[in-house]
VEXDREN-188930 format. One record per residue (C-alpha): residue number from 1; x, y, z. Coordinates in Angstrom, 2 decimals, padded with zeros to 5 digits. Example, Ala and Ser with C-alpha at 12.3 -4.5 7.8 and 13.67 -1.06 7.14 Angstrom:
! residues 2
ROTI  num       px       py       pz
ROTI    1   012.30  -004.50   007.80
ROTI    2   013.67  -001.06   007.14
***
This chain:
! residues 443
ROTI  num       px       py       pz
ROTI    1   056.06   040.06  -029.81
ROTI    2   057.96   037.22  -027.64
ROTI    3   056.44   035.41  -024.99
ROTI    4   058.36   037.53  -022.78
ROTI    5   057.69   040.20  -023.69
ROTI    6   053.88   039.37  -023.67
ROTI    7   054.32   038.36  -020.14
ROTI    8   056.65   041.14  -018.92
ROTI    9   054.92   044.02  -020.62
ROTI   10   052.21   044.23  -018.68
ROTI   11   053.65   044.01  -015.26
ROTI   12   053.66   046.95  -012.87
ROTI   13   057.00   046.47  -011.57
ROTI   14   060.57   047.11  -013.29
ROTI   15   062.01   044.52  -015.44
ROTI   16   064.41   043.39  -017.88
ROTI   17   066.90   041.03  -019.39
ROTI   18   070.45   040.53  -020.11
ROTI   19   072.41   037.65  -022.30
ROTI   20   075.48   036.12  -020.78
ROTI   21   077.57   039.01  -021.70
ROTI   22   075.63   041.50  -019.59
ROTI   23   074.06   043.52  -022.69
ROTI   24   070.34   044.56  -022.42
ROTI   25   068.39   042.45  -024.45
ROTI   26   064.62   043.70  -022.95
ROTI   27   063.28   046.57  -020.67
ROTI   28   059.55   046.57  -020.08
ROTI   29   058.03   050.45  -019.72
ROTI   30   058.21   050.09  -015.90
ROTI   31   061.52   049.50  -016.66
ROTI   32   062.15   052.59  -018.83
ROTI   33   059.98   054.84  -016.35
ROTI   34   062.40   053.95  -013.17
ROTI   35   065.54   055.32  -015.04
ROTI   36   064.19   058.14  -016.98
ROTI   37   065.87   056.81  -019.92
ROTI   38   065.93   053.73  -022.55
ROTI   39   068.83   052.01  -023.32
ROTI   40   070.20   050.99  -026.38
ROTI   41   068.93   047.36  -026.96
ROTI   42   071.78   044.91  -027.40
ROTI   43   074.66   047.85  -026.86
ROTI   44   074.25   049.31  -023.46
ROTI   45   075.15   047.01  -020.44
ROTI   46   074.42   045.68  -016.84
ROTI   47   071.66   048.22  -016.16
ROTI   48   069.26   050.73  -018.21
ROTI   49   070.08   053.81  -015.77
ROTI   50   071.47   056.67  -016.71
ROTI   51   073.33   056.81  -013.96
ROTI   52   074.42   054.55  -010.81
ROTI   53   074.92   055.44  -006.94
ROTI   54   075.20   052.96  -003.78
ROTI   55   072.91   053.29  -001.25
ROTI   56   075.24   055.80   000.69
ROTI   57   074.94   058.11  -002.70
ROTI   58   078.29   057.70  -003.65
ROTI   59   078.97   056.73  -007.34
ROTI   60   078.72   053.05  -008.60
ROTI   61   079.76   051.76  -012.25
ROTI   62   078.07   049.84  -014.26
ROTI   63   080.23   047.03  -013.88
ROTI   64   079.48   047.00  -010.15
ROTI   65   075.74   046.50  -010.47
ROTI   66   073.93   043.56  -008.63
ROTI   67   073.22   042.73  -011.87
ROTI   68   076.85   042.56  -012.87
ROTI   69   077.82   040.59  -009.72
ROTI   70   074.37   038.31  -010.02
ROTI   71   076.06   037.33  -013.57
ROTI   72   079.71   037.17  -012.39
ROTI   73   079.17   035.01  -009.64
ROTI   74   076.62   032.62  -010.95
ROTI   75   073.63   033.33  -008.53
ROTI   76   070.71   035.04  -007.61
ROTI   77   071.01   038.29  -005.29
ROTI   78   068.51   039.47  -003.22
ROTI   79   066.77   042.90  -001.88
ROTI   80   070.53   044.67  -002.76
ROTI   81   070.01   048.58  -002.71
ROTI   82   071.12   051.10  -005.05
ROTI   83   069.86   054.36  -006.81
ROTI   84   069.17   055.46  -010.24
ROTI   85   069.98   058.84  -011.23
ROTI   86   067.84   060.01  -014.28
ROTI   87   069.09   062.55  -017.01
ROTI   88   066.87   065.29  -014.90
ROTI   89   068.76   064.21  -012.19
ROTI   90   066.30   062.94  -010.24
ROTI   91   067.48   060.12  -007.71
ROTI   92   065.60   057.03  -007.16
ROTI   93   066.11   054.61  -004.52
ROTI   94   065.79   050.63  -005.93
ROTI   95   065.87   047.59  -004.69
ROTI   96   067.12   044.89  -007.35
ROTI   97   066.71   041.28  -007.73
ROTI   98   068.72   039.86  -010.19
ROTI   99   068.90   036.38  -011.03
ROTI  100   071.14   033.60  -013.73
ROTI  101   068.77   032.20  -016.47
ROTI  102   069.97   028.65  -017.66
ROTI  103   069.87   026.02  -020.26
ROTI  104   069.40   022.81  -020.08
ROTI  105   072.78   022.10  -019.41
ROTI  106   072.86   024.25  -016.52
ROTI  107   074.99   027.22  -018.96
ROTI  108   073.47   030.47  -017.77
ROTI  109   072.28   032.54  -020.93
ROTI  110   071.16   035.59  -019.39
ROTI  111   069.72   037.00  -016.68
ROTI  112   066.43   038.76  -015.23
ROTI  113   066.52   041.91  -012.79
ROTI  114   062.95   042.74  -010.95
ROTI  115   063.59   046.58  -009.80
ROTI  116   061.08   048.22  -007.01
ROTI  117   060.79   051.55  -006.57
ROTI  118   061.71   052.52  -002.85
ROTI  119   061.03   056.20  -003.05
ROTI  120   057.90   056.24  -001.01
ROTI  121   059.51   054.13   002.25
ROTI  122   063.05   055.81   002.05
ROTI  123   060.77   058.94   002.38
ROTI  124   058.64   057.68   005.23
ROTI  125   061.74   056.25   006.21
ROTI  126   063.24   059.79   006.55
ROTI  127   060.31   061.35   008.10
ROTI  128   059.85   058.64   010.76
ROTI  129   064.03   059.31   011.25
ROTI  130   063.17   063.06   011.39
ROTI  131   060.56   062.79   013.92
ROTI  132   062.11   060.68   016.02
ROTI  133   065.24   063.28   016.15
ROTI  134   062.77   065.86   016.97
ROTI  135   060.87   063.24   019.78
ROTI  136   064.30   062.66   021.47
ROTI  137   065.91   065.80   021.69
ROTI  138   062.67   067.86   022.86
ROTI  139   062.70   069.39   025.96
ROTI  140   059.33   068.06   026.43
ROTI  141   057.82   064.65   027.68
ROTI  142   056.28   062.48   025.17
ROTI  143   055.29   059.81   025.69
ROTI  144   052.88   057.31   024.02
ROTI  145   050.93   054.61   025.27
ROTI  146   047.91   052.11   023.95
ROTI  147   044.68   052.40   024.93
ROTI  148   044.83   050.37   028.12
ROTI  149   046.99   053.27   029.22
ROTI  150   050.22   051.03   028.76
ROTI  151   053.43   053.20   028.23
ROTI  152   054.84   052.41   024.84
ROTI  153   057.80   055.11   024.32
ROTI  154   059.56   056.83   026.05
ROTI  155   061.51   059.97   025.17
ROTI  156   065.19   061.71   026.72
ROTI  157   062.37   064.56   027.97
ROTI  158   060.17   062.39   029.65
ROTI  159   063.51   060.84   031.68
ROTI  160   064.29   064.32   032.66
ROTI  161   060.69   065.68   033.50
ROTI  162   059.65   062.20   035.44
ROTI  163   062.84   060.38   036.83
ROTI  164   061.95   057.52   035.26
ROTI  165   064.69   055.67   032.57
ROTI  166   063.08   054.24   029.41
ROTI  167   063.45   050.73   030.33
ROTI  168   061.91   051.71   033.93
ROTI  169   058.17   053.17   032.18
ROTI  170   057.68   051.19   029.09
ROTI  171   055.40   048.35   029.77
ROTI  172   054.47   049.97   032.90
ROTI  173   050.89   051.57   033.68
ROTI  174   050.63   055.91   032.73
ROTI  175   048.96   055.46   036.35
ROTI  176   052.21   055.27   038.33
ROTI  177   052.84   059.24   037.44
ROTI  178   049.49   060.00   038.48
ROTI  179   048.63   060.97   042.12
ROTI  180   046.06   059.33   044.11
ROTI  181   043.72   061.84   044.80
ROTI  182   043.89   062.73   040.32
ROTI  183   043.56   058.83   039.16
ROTI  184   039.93   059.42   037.56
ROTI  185   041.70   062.01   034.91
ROTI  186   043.64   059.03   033.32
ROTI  187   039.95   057.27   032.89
ROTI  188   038.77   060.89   031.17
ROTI  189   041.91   061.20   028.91
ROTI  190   041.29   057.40   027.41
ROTI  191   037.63   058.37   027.14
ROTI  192   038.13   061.44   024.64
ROTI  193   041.13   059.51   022.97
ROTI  194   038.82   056.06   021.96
ROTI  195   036.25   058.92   020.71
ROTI  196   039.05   060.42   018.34
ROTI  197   039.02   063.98   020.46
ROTI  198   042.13   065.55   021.53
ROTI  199   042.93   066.92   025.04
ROTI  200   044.45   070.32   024.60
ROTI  201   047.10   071.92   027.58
ROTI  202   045.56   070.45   030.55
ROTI  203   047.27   071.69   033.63
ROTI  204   047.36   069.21   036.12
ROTI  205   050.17   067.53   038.32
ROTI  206   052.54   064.20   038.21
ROTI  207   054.02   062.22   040.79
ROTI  208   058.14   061.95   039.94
ROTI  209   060.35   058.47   040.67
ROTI  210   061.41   060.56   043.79
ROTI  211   057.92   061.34   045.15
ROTI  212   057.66   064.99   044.49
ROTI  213   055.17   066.70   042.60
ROTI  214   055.85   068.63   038.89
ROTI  215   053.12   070.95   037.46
ROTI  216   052.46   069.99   033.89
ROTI  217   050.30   071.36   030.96
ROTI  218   049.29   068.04   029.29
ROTI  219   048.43   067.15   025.56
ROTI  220   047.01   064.18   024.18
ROTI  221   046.03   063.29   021.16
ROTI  222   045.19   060.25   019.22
ROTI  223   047.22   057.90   017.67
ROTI  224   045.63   056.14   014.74
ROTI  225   046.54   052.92   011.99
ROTI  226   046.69   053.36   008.26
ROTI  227   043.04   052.25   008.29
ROTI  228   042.24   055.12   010.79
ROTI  229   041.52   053.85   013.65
ROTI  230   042.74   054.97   016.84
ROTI  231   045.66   052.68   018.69
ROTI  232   046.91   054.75   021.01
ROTI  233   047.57   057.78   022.12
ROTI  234   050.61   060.23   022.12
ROTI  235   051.17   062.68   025.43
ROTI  236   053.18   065.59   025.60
ROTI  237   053.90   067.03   028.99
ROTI  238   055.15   070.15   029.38
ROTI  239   056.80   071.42   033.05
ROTI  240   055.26   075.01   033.86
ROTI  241   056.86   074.73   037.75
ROTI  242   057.99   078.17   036.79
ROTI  243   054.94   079.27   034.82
ROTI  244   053.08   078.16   037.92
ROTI  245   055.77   079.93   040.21
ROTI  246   055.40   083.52   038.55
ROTI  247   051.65   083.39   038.97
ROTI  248   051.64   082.73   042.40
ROTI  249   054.35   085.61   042.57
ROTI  250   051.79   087.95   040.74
ROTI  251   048.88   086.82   042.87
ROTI  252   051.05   088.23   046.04
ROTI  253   051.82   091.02   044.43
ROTI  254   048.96   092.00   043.08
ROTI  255   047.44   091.22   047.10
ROTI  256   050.49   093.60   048.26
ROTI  257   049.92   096.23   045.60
ROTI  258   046.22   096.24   047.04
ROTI  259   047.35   096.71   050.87
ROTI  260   050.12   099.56   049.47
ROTI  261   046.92   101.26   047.53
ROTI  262   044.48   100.88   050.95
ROTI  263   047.64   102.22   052.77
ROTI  264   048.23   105.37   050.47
ROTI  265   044.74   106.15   050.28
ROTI  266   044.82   106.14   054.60
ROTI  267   047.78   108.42   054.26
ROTI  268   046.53   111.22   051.95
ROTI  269   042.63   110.87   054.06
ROTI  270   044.72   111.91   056.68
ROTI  271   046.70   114.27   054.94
ROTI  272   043.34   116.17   053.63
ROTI  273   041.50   115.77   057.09
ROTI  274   044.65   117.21   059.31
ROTI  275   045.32   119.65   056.97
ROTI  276   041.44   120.97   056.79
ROTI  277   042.20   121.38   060.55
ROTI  278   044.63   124.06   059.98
ROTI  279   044.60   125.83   056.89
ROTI  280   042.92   129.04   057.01
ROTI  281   041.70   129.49   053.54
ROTI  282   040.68   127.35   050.60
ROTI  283   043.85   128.49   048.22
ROTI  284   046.48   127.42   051.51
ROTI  285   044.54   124.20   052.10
ROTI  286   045.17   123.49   048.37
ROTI  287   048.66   124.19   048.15
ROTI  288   050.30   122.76   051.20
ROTI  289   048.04   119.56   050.15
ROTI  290   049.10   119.48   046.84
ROTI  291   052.86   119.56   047.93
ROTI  292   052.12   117.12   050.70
ROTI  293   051.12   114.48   048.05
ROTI  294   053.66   115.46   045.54
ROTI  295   056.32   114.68   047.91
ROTI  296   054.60   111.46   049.08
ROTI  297   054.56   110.77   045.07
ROTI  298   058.19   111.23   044.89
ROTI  299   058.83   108.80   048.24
ROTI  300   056.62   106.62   045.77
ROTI  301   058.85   107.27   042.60
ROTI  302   062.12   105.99   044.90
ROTI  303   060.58   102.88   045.46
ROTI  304   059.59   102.22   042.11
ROTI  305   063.22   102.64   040.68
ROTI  306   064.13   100.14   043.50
ROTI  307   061.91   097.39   042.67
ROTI  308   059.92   098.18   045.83
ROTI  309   062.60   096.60   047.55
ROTI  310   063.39   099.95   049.30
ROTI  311   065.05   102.93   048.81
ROTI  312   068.98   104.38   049.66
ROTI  313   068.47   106.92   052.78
ROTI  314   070.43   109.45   051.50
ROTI  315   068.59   109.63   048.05
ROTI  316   065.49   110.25   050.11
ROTI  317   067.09   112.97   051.96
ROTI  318   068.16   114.39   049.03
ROTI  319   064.92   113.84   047.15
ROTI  320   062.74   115.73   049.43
ROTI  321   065.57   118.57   050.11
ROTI  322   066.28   119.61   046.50
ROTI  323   063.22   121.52   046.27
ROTI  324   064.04   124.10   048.40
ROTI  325   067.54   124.05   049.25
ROTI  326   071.28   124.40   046.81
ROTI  327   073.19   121.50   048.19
ROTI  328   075.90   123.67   049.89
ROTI  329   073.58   124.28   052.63
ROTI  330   072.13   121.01   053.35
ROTI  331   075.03   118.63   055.07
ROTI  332   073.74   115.05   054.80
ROTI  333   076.39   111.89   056.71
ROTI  334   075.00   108.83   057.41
ROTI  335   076.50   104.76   057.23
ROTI  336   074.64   103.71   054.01
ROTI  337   071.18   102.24   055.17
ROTI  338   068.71   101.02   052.61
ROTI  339   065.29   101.71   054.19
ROTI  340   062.13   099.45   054.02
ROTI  341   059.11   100.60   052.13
ROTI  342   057.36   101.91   055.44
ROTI  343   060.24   103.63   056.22
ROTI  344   060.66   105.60   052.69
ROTI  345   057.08   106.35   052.93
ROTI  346   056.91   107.68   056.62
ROTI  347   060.28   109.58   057.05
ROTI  348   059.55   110.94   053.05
ROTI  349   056.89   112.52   054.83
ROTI  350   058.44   113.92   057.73
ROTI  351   061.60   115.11   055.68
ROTI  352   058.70   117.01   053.43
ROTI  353   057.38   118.55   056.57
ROTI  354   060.51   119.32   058.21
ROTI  355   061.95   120.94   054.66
ROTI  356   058.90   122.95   054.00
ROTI  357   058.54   124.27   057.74
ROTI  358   062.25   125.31   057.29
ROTI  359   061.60   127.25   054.15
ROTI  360   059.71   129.25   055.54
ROTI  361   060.69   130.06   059.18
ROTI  362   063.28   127.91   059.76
ROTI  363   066.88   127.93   058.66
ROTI  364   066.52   127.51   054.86
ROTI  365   064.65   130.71   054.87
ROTI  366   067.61   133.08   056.14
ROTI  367   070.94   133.14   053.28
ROTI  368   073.13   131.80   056.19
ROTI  369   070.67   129.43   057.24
ROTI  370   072.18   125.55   057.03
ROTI  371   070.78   122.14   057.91
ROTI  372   072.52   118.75   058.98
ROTI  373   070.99   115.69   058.84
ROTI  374   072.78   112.56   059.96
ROTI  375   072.29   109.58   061.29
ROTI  376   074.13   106.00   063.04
ROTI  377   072.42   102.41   062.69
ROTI  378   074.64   100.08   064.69
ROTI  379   071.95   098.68   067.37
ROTI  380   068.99   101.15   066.68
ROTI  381   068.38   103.54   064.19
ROTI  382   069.37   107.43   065.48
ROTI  383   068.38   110.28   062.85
ROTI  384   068.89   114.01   063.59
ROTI  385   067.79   116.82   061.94
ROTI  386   069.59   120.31   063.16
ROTI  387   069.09   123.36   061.50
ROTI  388   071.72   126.33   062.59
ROTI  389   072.07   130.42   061.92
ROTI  390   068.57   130.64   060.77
ROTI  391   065.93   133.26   062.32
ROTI  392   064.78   133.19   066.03
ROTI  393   062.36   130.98   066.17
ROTI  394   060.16   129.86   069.19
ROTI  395   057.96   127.43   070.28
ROTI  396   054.97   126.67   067.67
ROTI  397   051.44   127.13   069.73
ROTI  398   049.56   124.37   068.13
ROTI  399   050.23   121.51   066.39
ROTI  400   049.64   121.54   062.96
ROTI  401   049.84   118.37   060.90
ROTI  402   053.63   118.58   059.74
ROTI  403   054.07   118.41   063.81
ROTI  404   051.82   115.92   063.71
ROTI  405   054.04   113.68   061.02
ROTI  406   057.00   114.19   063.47
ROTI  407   055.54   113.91   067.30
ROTI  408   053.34   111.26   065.86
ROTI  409   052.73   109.53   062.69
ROTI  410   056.41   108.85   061.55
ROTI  411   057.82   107.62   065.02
ROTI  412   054.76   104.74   066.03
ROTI  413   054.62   103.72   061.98
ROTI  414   058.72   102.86   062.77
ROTI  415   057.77   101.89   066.75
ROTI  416   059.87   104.69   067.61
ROTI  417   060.12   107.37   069.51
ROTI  418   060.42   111.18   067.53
ROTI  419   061.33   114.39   069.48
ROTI  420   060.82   117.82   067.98
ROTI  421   062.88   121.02   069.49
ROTI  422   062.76   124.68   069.25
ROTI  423   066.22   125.51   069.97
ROTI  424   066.90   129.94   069.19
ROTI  425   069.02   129.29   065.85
ROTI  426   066.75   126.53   064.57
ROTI  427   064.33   123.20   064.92
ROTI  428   065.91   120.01   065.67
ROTI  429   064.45   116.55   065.15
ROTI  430   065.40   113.08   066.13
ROTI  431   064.27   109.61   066.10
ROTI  432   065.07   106.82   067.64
ROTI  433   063.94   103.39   066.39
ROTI  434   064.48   099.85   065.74
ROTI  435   066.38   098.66   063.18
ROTI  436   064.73   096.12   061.92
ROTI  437   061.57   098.44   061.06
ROTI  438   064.04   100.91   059.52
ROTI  439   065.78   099.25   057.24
ROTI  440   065.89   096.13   054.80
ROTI  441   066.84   092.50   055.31
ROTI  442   069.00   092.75   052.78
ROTI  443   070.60   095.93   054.35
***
């Protein structure tokens, strides 16, 4: 064994020899494990690799080598990338240092390539590449900073989120996002990061370039050297303005769905106490109080289906007629009013009372019996009921609590003013109210 190869054996890096011709006089097993292969001794040229690509991947002879050119040109070449492909067809990423040996004379003889294996940068290479795609294009803020709290990075997200440009934060204090009154959660934050802990989706608010405020849910977590030890720290802020916005919208729901509830519950006390007053047995209490709620239910049902927005006049009237009436003798004309929720609830009741009273003495209970209901809304609200051809009817002598809806209830829940009749061919009803308790904004 040759001096050389004593003293290139051993090493841990890639390395071998060429004579002046380019042939491969000596590959150590460093050498031999970077390609994947073993070249032919004295035969096989330039390099030992199976294969050759550039640094872009793209195919590269023999010829071409840095070895080739070190020899060519008469120097030494320096940190020049290039990848072996193996027989497998694995790919490795080199860097190669090839250099002229010389006689005395100064005639080069040879030369000697060092080869290092890149594989484990180019791959942290990627990965830092990767994540710092993923860091840019998020939606979210992150942001990093040391652990005096000085901004370090800055990401696209964080421009958006804060107002602030990249070359406008880093360098600057974390402390000009935070609001006055909230400084003392920046000095909690560094305290968990220098232990190693993590601060999971904190909700909290930031002060923007322009002043305003923008509810966040904030992570941090530590940033830490190859040794371990933590640096820095790495904050993600997330904008939950709408999160923040749809929970306040449930809260004052949930608070109006409450009042609605109380307000029902008022209603159908009143329905069972009035209705106690009258009824003359148990089995007449329990219907007419049964149907009483039922329709309020289906007042309920309308406003449901519109979001509890309102409900379409018309579809109420038609709603709490259909029960007890074919269409042909119910004659409904109106200007399209969508009523508020008081007013579904109220005249749903009255229509119930006024329908069911009709049934059974009023118009709907003779075959030519027939009922108009129509109504204007151009500076106050004017409904009339009329019923026509159905029995005599006279004057009721006492007031029973479908008279009481009508007379009563209905008009002062609408600050109106309601006016039952008893003409001879039928009951007629109006109202008279304000718009603007009648009917919708929107409307």
């Amino acid at each position: 064994m040759t001096n050389r190869e004593t003293l290139l054996g051993g090493l841990p890096a890639a390395v071998y020899t060429t004579d002046a011709n380019g042939r491969i006089t000596y590959f150590n097993e460093a050498a031999a494990a970077l390609w994947g292969h073993r070249p032919e001794i004295g035969k096989d040229e330039w390099c030992g690799s199976w294969r050759l690509r550039t640094a872009e991947g793209e195919p590269l002879a023999h010829g071409d080598c840095p070895m080739a050119l070190a020899l060519r040109e008469g120097r030494a070449i320096r940190n020049a990338e290039a990848i072996a492909e193996r027989p497998d067809g694995t790919l490795v990423p080199f860097l190669a240092f090839p250099a002229p040996m010389r006689d005395e004379t100064g005639t080069i003889t040879g030369a000697i390539n060092l080869l290092v294996d890149i594989s484990v940068q180019k791959q942290a290479e990627i990965q830092t590449q990767r994540l710092a795609s993923i860091v840019e294009s998020s939606d979210d803020a992150i942001v990093s900073k040391d652990l005096c709290g000085v901004i370090q990075s800055w990401n696209a997200g964080a421009t958006r989120l804060f107002g602030y440009d990249a070359d406008e934060a880093i360098g600057k204090h974390v402390r000009m996002l935070i609001p006055d009154d909230r400084q003392d959660e920046e000095d909690l934050i560094l305290g968990k990061v220098r232990s190693g802990q993590r601060v999971d989706h904190f909700d909290t608010l930031r002060r923007r370039k322009d002043g305003s405020f923008v509810a966040i849910s904030l992570t941090v977590s530590p940033v830490l050297n190859s040794a371990g030890k933590v640096i820095g720290a790495s904050k993600i802020a997330r904008d939950i303005t709408e999160r923040k916005e749809s929970e306040s919208r449930i809260r004052m729901l949930m608070r109006e769905v409450n009042h609605r509830v109380k307000n029902q519950f008022a209603v159908i006390l009143s329905m069972i106490r009035e209705t106690g007053k009258h009824a003359t047995t148990i089995a007449e209490f329990d219907t007419q109080i049964r149907n009483r709620i039922m329709a309020l239910s289906q007042s309920q049902d309308l406003l449901v289906d519109g979001d509890w927005r309102g409900a379409n006049l018309a579809d109420l009237v038609s709603n709490q007629i259909r029960p007890f009436a074919a269409e042909r003798r119910v004659r409904i004309s109106g200007v399209p009013v969508m009523l508020s929720t008081m007013a579904v609830q109220n005249l749903g009741m009255a229509f119930h009372e006024l329908a069911t009273n009709s049934a059974k003495h009023g118009a709907l209970s003779s075959d030519q019996g027939t009922v108009d209901i129509g109504w204007t809304a151009s500076d106050r609200f004017r409904l009339t009921w009329k019923e026509t051809n159905g029995p005599t009817v006279g004057k009721a002598s006492r007031k029973g609590f479908g008279r009481i809806v009508l007379e009563r209830v209905a008009p002062l829940a609408l600050n109106g003013v309601g006016h039952l009749s008893f003409q001879p061919d039928g009951v007629t009803w109006t109202l008279d109210a304000p718009l603007d308790l009648v009917r919708t904004p929107a409307s």
